[in-house]
N, C-alpha and C positions, 0 to 999 in steps of 0.2 A: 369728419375729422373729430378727434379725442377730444375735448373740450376741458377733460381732467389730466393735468401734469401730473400727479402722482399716480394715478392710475398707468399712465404710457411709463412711467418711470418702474413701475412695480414690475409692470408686465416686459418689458426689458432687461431687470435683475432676473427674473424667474428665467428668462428662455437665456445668458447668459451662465447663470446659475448651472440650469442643467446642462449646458452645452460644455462647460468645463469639467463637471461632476462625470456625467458620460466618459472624454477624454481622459480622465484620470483613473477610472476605474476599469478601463477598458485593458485587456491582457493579464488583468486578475483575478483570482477567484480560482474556485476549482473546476474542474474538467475532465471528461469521460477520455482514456486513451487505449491502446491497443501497444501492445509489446510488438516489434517486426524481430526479424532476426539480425537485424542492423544497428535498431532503434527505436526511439517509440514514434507511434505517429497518433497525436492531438484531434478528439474531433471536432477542433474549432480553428485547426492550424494545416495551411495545405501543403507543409513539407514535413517532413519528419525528420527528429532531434536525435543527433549521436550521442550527444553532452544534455546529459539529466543525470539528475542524483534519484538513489531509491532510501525510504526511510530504513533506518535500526530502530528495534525497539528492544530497551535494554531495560533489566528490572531482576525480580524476584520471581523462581516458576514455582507454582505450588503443586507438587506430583500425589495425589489420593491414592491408598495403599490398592496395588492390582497385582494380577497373578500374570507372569508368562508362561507359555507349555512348548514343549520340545522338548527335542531327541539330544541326548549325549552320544556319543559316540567313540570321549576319549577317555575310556578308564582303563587306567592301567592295570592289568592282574592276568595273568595267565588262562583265568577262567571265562577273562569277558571279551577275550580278543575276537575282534570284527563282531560285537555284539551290540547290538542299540538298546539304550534304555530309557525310554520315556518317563520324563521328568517334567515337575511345576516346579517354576521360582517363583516365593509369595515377595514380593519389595512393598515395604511398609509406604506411607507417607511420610515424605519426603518436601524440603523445600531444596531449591537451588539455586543459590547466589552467583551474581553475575554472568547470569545466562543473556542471552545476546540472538531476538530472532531476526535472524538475516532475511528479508523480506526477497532481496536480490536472487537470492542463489534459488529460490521455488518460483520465480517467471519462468516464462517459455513462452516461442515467438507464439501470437494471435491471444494471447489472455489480455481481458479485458481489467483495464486498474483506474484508479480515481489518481490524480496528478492534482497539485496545486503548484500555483504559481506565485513565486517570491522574487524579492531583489528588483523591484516595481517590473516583475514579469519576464526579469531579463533569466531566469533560472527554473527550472522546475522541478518537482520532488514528487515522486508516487510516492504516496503514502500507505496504496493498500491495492490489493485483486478484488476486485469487484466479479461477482457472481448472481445468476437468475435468483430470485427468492421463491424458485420453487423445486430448487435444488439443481 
């Protein structure tokens, strides 16, 4: 037997302690998921969710001056009818205000995303596509 009361008293808040901490933190945090074609399904959750939210990331896009190339095709002149004329457009740098990337609309079923869980877990949000880091 314990011969020390505060010691049984310590060791009681501690296992207490974490046994609530555990319980509370349990269904939060992030977590690895997979897109189905219904829904997402959690790999920490054995049913899969209709109802999830996916992140917006809204901001400023900073575009660095680039060239596109292609074909024209529509000029009008009697000399260039059905003729193709291979063209560059140079677009300088550019910024572009209140651009909005819809994370939602570039899923597709079996991509793997990072989800967090909000609203003490009752709600979930991807936040992002998650990809191998060796391409």
């Amino acid at each position: 037997m314990n011969k020390d009361p505060y010691g049984h008293l310590a060791t009681a808040l501690q296992s207490s302690f974490h046994k609530h901490t555990k319980q509370a933190l349990s269904g939060v945090g992030a977590v690895l998921g997979t897109i189905t074609s219904t829904g997402l399904k959690l790999d920490d959750f054995k049913h899969e969710l209709q109802d999830y939210l996916v992140a917006e990331l809204p901001g400023l896009l900073s575009v660095p001056r680039h060239m596109y190339k292609g074909t024209s095709t529509s000029v009008e002149s009697e000399n260039w009818e059905g003729k193709e004329l291979k063209t560059s457009f140079y677009i300088g740098e550019d910024e572009l205000e209140d651009v909005n990337l819809s994370l939602n609309k570039g899923l597709k079923p079996g991509d793997r995303v990072l989800a967090m869980r909000v609203n003490s877990g009752n709600d979930v949000v991807v936040v992002c596509k998650v990809v191998n880091g060796r391409g």
